[in-house]
C-alpha positions as CSV (number, residue, x, y, z in Angstrom):
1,X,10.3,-67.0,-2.5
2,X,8.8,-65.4,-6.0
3,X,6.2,-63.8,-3.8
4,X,9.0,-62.2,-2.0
5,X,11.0,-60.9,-4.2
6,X,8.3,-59.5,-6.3
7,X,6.9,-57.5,-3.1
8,X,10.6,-56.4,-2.9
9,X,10.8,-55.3,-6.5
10,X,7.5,-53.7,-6.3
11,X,8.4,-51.7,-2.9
12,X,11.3,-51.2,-4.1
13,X,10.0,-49.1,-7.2
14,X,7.5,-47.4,-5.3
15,X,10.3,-46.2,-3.5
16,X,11.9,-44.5,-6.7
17,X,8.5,-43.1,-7.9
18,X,7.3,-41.7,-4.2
19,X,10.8,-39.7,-4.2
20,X,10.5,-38.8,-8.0
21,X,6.8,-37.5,-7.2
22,X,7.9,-36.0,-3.6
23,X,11.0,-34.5,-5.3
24,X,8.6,-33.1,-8.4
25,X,6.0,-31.8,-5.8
26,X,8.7,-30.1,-4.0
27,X,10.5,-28.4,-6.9
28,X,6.7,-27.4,-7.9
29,X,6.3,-26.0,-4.6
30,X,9.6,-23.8,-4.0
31,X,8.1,-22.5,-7.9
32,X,4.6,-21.9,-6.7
33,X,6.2,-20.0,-3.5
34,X,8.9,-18.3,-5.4
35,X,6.5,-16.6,-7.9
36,X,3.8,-15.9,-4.9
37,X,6.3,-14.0,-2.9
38,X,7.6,-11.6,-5.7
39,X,6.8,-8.0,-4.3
40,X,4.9,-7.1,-7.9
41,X,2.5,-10.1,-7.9
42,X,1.1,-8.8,-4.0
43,X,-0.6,-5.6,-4.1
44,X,1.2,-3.4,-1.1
45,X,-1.6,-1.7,1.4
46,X,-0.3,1.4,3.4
47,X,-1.0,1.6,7.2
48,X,-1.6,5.2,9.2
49,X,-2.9,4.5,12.8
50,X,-3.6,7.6,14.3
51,X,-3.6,6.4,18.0
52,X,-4.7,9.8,19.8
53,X,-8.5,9.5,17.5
54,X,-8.4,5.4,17.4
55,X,-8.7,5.3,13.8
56,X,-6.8,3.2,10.9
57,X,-6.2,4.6,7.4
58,X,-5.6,1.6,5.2
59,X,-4.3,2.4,1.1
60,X,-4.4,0.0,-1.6
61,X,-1.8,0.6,-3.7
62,X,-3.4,-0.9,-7.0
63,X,-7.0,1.1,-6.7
64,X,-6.0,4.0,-5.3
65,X,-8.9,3.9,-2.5
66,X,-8.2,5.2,0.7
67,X,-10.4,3.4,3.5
68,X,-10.7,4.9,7.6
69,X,-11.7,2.9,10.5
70,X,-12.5,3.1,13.8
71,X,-10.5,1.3,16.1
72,X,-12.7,1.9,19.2
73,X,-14.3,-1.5,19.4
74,X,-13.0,-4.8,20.0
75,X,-12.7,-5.2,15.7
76,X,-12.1,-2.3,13.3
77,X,-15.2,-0.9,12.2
78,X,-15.2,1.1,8.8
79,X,-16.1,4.7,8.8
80,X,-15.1,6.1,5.2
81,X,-14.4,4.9,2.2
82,X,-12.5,7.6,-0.5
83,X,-12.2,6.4,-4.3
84,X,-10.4,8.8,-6.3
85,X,-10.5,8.7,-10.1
86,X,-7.6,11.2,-10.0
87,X,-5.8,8.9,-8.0
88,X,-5.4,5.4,-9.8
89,X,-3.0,4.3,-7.4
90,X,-1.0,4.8,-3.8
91,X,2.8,4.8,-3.0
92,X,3.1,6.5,0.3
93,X,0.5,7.9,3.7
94,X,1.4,10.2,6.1
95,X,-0.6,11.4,8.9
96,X,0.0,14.9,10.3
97,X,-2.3,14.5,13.7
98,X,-1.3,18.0,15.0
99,X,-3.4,19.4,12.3
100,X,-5.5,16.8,11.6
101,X,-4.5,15.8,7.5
102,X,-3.5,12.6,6.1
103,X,-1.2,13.2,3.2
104,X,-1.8,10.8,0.1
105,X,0.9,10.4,-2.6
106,X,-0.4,8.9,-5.6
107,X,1.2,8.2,-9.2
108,X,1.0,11.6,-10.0
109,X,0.2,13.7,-6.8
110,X,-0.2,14.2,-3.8
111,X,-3.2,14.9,-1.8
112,X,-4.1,16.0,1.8
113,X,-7.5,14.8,3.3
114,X,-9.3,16.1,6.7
115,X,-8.0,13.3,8.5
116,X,-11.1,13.4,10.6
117,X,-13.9,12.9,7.9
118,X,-11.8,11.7,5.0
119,X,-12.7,14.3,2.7
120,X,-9.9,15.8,0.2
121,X,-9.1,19.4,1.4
122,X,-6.8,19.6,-2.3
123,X,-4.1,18.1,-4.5
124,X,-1.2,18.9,-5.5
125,X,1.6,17.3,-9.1
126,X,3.9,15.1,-7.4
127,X,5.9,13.8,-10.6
128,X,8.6,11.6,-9.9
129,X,7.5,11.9,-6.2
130,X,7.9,8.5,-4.6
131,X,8.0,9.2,-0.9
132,X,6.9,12.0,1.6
133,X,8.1,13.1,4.7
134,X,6.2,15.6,7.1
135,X,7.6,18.8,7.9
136,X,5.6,20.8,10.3
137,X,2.5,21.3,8.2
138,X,4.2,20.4,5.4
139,X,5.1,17.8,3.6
140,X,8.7,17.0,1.7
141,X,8.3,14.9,-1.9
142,X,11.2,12.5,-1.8
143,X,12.4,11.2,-5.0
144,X,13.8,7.4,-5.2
145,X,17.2,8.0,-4.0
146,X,15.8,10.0,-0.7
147,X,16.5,13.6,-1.9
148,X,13.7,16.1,-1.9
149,X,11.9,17.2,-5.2
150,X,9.6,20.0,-3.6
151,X,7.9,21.0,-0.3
152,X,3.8,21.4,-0.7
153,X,2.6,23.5,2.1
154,X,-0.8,22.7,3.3
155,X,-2.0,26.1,3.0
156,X,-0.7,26.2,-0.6
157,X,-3.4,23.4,-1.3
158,X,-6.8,25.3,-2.5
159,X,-10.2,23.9,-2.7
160,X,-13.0,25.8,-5.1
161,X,-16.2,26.5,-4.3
162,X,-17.8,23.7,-6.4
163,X,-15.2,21.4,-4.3
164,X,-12.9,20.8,-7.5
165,X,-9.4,21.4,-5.9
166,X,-7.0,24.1,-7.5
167,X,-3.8,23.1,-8.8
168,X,-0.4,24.9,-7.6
169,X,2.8,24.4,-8.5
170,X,5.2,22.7,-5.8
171,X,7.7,24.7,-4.5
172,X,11.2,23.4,-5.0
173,X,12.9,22.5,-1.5
């Protein structure tokens, strides 16, 4: 009879303590997965897929770097990789595929690369830009609320002969 009722007082309290320590784990969990899921502590990346070519434009918003791939095999296969030390990070991508540009809005501008070859054709100040929207072969700076801040028209965009882009103003929408 002792024997028994000490198994029973010892299962008993291993009862309480598994749910304490279950119920702890759990409330350590829901933390862990509550600060995981937060939108700043995950880095956003910005997908283009420009079907008609098979490629993939993927942005990191953090570094700024702008990668393309070809989507042509069975697994994307990388095809260009565009740092920027201008560009120190990404908020929006938009691919014009009738002319072939992939518009890039950074912190502080926006630029427009040959979509085809990933090279920078020019940039343009985008302050207080947070979106873009194409327009013809143009593109509309959005601010936070949705209105439009300025229009940047591609041919607007200037590239030097040492291939240092020109700066023009943005023309107000």
């Amino acid at each position: 009879m002792f024997r028994t009722a000490a198994q029973q007082i010892l299962r008993s309290s291993r009862v309480r303590w598994c749910a304490g320590f279950a119920w702890l784990m759990a409330g350590g969990a829901s933390f862990l997965v509550a600060g995981c899921s937060s939108e700043a502590a995950l880095p956003k990346q910005h997908l283009v897929e420009w079907q008609a070519e098979r490629l993939l434009f993927v942005a990191d918003e953090r570094s700024g770097s702008i990668r393309a791939f070809s989507l042509a095999t069975t697994a994307p296969t990388p095809l260009a990789f565009a740092p920027s030390p201008r560009r120190h990070s990404v908020r929006a991508l938009a691919l014009d595929a009738e002319h072939g540009r992939l518009w890039v809005l950074g912190g502080e501008q926006v630029e427009v690369f040959d979509a085809r070859r990933l090279r920078s054709l020019g940039q343009q100040p985008a302050e207080g830009a947070r979106a873009l929207r194409l327009d013809g072969g143009a593109v509309v700076l959005l601010a936070d609320d949705g209105h439009a801040l300025g229009r940047v028209e591609a041919s607007a965009l200037r590239v030097a002969a040492e291939g240092v882009p020109t700066v023009t103003a943005a023309a107000p929408y």
